[in-house]
C-alpha positions as CSV (number, residue, x, y, z in Angstrom):
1,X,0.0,0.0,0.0
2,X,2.5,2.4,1.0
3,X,4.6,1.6,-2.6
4,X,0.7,2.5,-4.1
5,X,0.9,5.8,-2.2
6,X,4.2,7.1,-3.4
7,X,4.1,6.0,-6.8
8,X,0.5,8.1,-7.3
9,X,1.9,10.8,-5.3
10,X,5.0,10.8,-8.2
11,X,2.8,9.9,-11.0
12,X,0.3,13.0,-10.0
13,X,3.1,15.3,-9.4
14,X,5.8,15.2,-11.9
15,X,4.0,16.3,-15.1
16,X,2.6,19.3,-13.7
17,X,4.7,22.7,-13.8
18,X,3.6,26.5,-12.5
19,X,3.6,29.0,-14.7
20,X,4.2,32.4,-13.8
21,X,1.5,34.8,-12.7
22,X,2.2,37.1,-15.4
23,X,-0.9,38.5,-17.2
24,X,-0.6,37.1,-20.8
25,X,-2.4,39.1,-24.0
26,X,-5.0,36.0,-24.8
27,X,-7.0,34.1,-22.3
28,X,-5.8,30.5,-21.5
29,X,-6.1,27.6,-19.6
30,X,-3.4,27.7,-16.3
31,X,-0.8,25.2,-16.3
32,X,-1.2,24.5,-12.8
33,X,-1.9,20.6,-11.9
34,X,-2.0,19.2,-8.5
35,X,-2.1,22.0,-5.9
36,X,-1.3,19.3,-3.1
37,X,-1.1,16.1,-1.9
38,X,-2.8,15.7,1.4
39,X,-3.3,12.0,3.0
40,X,-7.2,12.5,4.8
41,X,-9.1,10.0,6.9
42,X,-12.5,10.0,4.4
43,X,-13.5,7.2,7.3
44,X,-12.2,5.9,10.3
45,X,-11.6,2.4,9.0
46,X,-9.7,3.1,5.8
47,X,-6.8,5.8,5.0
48,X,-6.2,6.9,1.4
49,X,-4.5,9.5,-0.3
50,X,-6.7,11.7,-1.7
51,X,-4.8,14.4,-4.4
52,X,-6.2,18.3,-4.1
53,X,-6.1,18.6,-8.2
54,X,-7.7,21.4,-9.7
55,X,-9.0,21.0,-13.2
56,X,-8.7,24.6,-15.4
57,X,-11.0,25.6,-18.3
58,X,-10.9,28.0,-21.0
59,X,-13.4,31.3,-20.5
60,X,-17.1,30.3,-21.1
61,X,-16.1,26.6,-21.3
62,X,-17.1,23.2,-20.0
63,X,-14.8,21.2,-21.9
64,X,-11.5,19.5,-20.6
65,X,-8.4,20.0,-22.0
66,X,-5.6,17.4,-22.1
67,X,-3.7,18.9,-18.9
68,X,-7.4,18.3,-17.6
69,X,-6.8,14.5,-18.5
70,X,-3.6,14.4,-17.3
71,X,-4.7,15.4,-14.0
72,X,-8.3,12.8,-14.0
73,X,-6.1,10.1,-14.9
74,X,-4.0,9.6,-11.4
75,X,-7.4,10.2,-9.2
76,X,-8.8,7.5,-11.3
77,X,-6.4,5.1,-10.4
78,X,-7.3,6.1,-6.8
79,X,-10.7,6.0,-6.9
80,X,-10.7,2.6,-8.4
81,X,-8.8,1.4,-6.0
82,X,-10.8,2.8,-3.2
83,X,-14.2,2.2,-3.9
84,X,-15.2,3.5,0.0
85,X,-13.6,7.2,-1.1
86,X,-15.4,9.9,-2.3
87,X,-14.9,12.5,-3.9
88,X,-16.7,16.5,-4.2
89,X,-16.0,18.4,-7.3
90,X,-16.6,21.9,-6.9
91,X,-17.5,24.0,-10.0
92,X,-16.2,27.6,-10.1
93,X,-16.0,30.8,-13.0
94,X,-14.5,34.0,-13.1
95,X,-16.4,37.4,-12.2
96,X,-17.4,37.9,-15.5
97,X,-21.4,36.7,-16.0
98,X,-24.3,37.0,-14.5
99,X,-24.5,35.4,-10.6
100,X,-27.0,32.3,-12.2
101,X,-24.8,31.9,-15.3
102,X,-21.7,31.8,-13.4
103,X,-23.5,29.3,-10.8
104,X,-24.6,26.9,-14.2
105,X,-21.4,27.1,-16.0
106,X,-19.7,26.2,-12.9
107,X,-22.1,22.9,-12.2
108,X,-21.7,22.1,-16.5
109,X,-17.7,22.6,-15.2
110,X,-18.4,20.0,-12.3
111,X,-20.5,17.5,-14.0
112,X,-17.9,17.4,-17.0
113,X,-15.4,16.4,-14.7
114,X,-17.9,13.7,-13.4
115,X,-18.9,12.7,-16.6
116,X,-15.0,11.8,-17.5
117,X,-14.4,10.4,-14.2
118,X,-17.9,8.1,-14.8
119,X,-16.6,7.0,-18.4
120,X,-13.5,5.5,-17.0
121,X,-14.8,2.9,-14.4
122,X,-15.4,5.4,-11.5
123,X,-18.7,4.6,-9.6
124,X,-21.1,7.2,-9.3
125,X,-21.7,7.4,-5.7
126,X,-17.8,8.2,-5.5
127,X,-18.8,11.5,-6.4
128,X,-20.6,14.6,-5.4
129,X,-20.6,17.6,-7.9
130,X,-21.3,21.2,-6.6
131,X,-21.0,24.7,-8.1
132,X,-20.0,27.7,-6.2
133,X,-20.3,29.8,-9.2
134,X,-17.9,33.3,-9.2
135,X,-18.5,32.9,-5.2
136,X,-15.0,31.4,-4.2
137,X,-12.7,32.8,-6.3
138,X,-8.7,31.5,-6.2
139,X,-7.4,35.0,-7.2
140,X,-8.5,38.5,-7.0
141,X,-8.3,40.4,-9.8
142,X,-10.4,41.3,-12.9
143,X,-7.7,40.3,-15.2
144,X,-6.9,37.4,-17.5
145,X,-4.5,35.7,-15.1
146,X,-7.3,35.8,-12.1
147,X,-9.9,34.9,-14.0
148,X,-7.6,31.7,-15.7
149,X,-7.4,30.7,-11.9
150,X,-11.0,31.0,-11.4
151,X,-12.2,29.0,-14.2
152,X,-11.7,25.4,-12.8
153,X,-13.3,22.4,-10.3
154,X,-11.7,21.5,-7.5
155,X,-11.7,18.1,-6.7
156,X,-12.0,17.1,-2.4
């Protein structure tokens, strides 16, 4: 179990990279991956590592890109292998957008997510999908690298 732990924590972390917080001209996905690797006691009988990924989208998007993917693929693994953990993905958008488009697009953002998670042998009552809209934002800001952070699901 404990070789299990290290090679997910290696496999989740190594093809992941930070990019600066520099403002770029276009919007874009961040490159961000895994944010952290916490180990969490989901119930008292079983221990499993549980990654803190964060899954980014483009503005006014639902869709997953291949970092997306990248990051889905190691909590897969997991999951499967831990068919008492669950899971909550939370859908979030950036500022920009009316209160109840912001709160939809960030549920489309969380069942996507769900919906890729489903389609590769995850069980449904693994997961829990709620949006939070433009409510919790990562970064202040009304720019395009705030709203790139804003524009994601965290997965708990």
């Amino acid at each position: 179990m404990k070789k299990l732990l290290i090679s997910l924590v290696l496999l989740l972390l190594l093809p992941f990279c930070t990019v600066g917080d520099e403002p770029s001209a276009n919007e874009s996905v961040v490159e961000e991956g895994v944010r952290g690797v916490t180990i969490s006691k989901k119930a008292p009988e079983t221990q499993a590592i549980l990654a803190n990924a964060t899954v980014y989208f483009e503005y006014d998007s639902s869709r997953l890109t291949s970092k997306s993917i990248q990051t889905l693929k190691g909590l897969i693994s997991v999951l499967e292998n831990n068919r008492n953990l669950d899971i909550v993905l939370e859908g979030h958008a950036d500022e920009r957008g009316t209160r109840e488009y912001n709160l939809a697009l960030g549920q489309r953002r969380a069942e996507s997510v769900a919906a890729y998670l489903l389609s590769n042998g995850v069980r449904r009552n693994q997961l829990k999908t709620i949006s939070y809209g433009e409510e919790r934002p990562a970064a202040l800001g009304s720019n395009n690298a705030s709203w790139a952070k804003n524009r994601r699901v965290e997965i708990k």
